[in-house]
C-alpha positions in Angstrom: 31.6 99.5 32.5 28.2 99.8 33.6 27.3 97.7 36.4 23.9 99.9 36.4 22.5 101.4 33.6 21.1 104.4 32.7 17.6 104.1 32.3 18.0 106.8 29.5 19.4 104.6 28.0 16.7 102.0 28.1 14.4 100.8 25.3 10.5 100.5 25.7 10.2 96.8 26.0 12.6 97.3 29.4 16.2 95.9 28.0 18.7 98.2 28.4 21.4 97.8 25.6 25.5 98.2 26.9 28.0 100.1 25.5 29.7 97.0 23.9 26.1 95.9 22.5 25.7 99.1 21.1 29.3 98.9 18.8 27.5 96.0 17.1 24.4 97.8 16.5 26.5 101.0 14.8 28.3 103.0 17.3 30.9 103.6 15.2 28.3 105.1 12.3 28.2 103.1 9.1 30.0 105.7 7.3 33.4 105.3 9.5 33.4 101.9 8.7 33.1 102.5 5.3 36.1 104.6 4.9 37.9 101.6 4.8 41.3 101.0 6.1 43.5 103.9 4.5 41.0 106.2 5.4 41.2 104.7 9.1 45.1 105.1 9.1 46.4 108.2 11.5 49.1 108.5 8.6 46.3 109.9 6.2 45.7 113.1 8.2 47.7 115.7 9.3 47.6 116.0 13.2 49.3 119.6 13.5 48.1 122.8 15.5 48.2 124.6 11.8 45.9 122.2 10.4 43.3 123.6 12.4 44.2 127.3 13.4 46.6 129.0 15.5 46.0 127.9 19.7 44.4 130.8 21.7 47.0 132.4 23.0 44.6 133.7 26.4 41.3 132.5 27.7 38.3 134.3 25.6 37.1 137.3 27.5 33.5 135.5 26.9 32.2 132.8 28.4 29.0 130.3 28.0 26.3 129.8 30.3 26.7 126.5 30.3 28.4 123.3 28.3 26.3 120.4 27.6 28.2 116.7 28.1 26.9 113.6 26.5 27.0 111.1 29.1 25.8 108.1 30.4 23.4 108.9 33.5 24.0 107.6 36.7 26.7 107.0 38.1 28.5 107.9 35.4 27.3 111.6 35.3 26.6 111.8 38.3 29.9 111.2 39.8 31.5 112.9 37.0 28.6 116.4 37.7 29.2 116.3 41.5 33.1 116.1 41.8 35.1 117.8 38.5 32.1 119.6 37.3 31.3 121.2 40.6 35.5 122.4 40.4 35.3 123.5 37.2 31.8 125.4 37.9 33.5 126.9 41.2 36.6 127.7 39.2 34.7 129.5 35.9 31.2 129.9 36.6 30.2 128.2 34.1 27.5 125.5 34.5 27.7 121.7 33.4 24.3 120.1 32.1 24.3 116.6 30.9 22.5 115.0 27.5 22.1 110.9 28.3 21.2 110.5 24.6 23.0 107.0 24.0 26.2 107.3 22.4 25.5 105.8 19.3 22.7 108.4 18.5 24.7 111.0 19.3 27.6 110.0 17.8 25.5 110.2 14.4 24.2 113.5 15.7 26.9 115.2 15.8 28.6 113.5 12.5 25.4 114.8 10.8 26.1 118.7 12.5 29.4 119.2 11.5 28.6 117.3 8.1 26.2 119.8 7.5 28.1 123.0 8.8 26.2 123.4 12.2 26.9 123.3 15.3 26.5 119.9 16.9 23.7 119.3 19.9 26.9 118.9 22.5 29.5 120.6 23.6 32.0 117.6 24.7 30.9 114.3 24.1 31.9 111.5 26.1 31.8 107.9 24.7 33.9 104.7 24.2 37.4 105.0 23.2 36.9 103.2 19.7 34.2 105.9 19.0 36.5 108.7 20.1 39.4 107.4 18.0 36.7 107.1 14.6 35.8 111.0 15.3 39.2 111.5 15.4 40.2 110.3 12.0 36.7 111.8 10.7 38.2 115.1 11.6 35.4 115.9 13.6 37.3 116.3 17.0 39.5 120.0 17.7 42.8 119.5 19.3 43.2 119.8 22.7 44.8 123.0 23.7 48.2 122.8 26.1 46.8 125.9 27.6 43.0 124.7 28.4 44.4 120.9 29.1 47.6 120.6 30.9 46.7 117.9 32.6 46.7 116.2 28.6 50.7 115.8 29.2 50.3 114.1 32.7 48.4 110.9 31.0 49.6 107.7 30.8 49.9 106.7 27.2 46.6 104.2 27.7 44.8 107.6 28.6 45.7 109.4 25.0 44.8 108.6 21.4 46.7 105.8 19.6 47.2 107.6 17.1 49.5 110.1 18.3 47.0 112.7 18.0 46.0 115.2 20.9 42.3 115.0 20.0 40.8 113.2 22.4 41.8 111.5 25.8 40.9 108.0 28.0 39.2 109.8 30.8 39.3 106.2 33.0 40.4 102.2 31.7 38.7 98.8 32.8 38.8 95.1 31.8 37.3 92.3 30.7 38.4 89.4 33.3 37.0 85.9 33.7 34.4 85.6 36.4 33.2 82.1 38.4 31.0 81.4 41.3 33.3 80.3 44.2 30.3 78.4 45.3 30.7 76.2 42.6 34.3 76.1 41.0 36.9 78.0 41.1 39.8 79.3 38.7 42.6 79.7 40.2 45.0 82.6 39.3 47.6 82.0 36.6 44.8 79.3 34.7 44.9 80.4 31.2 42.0 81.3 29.0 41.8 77.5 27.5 40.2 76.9 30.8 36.8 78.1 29.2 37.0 75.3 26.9 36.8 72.7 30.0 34.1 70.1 29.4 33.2 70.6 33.3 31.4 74.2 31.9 29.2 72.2 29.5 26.3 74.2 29.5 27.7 76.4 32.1 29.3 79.4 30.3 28.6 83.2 29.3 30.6 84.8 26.8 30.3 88.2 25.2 28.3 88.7 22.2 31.1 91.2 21.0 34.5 90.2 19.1 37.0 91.9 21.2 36.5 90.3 24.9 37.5 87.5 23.5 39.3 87.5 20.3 42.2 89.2 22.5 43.3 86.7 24.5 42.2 83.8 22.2 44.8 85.3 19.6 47.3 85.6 21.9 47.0 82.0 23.4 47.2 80.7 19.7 50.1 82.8 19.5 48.4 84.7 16.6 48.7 88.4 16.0 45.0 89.8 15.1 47.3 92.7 12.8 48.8 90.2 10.6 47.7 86.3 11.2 45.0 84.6 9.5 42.5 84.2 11.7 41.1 80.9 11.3 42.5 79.0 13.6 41.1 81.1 16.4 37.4 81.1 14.4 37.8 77.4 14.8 38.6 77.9 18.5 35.9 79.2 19.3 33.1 77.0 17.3 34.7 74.4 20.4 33.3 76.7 22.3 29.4 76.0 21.3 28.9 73.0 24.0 29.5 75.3 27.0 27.8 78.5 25.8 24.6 78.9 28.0 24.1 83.0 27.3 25.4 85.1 24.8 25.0 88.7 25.9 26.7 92.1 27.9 26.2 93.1 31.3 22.7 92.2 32.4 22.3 89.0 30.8 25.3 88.1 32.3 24.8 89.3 35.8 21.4 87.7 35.9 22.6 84.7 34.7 25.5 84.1 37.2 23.0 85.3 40.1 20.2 82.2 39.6 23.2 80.3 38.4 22.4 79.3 34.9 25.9 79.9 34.4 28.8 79.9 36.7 32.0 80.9 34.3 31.5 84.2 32.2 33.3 86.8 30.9 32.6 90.7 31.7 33.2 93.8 32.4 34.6 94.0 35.9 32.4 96.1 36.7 30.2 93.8 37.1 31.7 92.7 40.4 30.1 95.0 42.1 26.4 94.2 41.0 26.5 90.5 41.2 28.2 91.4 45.5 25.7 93.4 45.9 22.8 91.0 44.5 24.5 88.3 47.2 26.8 86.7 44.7 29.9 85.0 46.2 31.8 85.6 42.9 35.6 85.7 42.5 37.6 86.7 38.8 40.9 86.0 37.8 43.3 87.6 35.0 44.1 84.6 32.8 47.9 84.1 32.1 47.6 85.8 28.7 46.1 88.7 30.1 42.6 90.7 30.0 41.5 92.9 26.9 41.9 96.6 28.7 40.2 99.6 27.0 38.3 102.7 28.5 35.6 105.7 27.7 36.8 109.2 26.3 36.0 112.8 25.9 36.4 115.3 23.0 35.1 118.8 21.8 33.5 118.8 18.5 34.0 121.0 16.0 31.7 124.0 14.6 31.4 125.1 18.4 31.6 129.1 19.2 35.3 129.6 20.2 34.4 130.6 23.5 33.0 127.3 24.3 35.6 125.4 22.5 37.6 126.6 24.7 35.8 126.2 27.8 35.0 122.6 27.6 38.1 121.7 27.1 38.9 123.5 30.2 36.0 121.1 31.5 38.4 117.9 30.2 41.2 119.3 31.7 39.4 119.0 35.2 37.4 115.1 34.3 41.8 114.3 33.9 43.0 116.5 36.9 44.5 113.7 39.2 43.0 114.6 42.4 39.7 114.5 41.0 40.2 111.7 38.6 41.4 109.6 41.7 38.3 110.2 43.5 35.7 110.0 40.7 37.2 106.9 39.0 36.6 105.1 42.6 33.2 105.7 42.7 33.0 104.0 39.2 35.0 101.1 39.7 37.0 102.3 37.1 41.2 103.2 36.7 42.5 106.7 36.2 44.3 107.9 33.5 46.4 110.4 34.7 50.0 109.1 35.8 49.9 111.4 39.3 46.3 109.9 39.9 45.8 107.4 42.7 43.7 104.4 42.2 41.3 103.5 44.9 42.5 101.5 47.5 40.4 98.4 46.9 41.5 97.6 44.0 45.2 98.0 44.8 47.8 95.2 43.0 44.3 93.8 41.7 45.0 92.6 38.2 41.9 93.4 36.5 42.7 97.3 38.1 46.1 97.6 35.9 47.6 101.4 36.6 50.7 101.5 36.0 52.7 101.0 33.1 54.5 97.4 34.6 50.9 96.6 35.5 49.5 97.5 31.9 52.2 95.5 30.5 52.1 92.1 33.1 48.1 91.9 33.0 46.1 93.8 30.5 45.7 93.7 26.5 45.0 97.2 25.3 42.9 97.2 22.8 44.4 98.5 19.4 41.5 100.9 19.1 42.7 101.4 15.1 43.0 98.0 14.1 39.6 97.0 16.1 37.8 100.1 13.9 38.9 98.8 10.8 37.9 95.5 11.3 34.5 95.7 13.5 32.5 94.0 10.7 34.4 91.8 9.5 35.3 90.5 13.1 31.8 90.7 14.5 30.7 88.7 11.3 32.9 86.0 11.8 32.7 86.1 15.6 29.0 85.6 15.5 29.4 82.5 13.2 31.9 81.0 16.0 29.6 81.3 18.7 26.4 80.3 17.4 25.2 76.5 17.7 
């Protein structure tokens, strides 16, 4: 969710690409794609401590200077450097220094590293949850200690790996609701997502210019399941769509558009809330009947790190999931916490685009299947595209 991005992030000509924009463009890396859908099955590898070496018994006697986290800049490190990392500094004495390189790049970075024997340029690299779960199956994530992460067995299951592994962890979740300008319509709660489809939004609409915002909700209104169904009734779907799309983009397309009112109905990030209030926009959301896609950024150490700082940034994670500070970082993010003993902040209490609890999870959100969504990325995207455009 980034209802301000990092201008690290940001290319030369001034447009700043999303996390969701960046999936398209290769996130995942090529190669994970590539390995095809065995390879992306949690059934091929074997997930146990032995795989990978006996668990330190103690913390190492050494310690690093410093570990580096790949991170998105502010408010995302920010919030994430002044209130766990500041605990986990106090607690070790070791400092925290953050690398804003866009995911993507360093995704490939550090696939190239370990690749090639080396050490990668990070010591815990935080990124979105589909590009966690593709490390993952690469084998290029360690398993997170019970000693160094305790806090791993306090998570809801939305905040661990789908896969059943212990390699990574959802470090917050956030959705993808529908959003309209109450100054000129309105949605109200219970609609359904064939509401978008209304000829009254001719012209009118944003959508995504990624698959999974989307495909969700439209599969489960069609009563379709995107693991087994063909999908061409929900292809057609959404060509009907075509009259009403006005912009096709992520975050700041879409909050400019709603804010000089080239559009009025969108769907986003929730995130987003909070830029377009702040920019004067009397906006309102709803979770349609069939729910919102849910998903959520992780953190993992990579492999081919000294065992002292393996170690140590997982003791690092283990503080980003602590619920105390989880509770109060997530709220400065307008995002959800993770871990089960966390609390959520109070302004987005029994919100249903703010889903926390497991009846919540279940009543409003759609999780993303971050295994099936990996495996089908470009086929999806392909055929997603081809919907959408007039």
């Amino acid at each position: 969710m980034e209802p301000n991005q990092p201008t690290s992030d940001e290319h030369q000509d001034g447009f700043r690409p999303t996390r969701r924009e960046l999936i398209v463009k290769g996130a995942l890396g090529g190669a994970a794609l590539a390995l095809g859908g065995a390879a992306l099955s949690s059934a091929t590898w074997d997930w146990s401590a032995s795989a990978w070496g006996a668990e330190l018994a103690s913390p190492p006697k050494t310690k690093p200077d410093k570990i580096i986290v790949r991170a998105w800049a502010d408010p995302w490190s920010t919030n994430i450097g002044d209130i766990p990392g500041k605990a986990f500094t106090a607690k070790t004495g070791i400092g925290v220094e953050f690398d804003t390189t866009d995911f993507a790049e360093m995704d490939t970075k550090v696939r190239q590293a370990i690749k090639a024997g080396q050490r990668p340029p990070v010591d815990v690299v935080y990124t979105i949850n589909r590009s966690a779960y593709t490390a993952d199956v690469q084998k290029l994530t360690v398993p997170l200690s019970k000693s160094a992460v305790p806090n791993f067995d306090k998570l809801l299951s939305v905040g661990k790996p789908i896969n059943g592994s212990r390699n990574y962890v959802t470090v917050y979740t956030y959705t993808t609701p529908l959003f309209y300008r109450k100054d000129k319509t309105t949605i109200p709660p219970g609609s359904s997502w064939n509401v978008i489809f209304s000829d009254q939004y001719r012209g009118k609409l944003h959508v995504p210019n990624n698959f999974d915002a989307l495909l969700f909700p439209l599969a489960k209104m069609l009563k379709l399941n995107p693991a087994k169904s063909d999908l061409a009734p929900l292809w057609k779907k959404l060509a009907e769509l075509r009259p009403n799309i006005k912009i096709v983009g992520d975050d700041t397309p879409f909050i400019s558009g709603l804010t000089s009112g080239e559009v009025i109905v969108g769907c986003a990030l929730v995130g987003d809330a909070t830029a377009l209030q702040q920019a004067g926009v009397d906006v309102g959301y709803v979770v349609p009947k069939e729910g919102a896609v849910l998903t959520g950024d992780a953190m993992y150490v990579p492999r081919n790190l000294p065992k002292d700082t393996t170690y140590w940034a997982q003791v690092f994670i283990n503080e980003v999931i602590d619920a105390k500070l989880q509770s109060q970082w997530t709220a400065n993010v307008s995002t959800v916490p993770t871990n089960r003993n966390a609390t959520p902040a109070a302004a987005f209490a029994n919100d249903p685009a703010f889903p926390f609890t497991s009846a919540q999870i279940k009543k409003y959100a759609i999780p993303e299947p971050d295994d099936l969504a990996a495996r089908n990325t470009d086929a999806w995207q392909s055929k997603y595209t081809a919907a959408i455009q007039s």
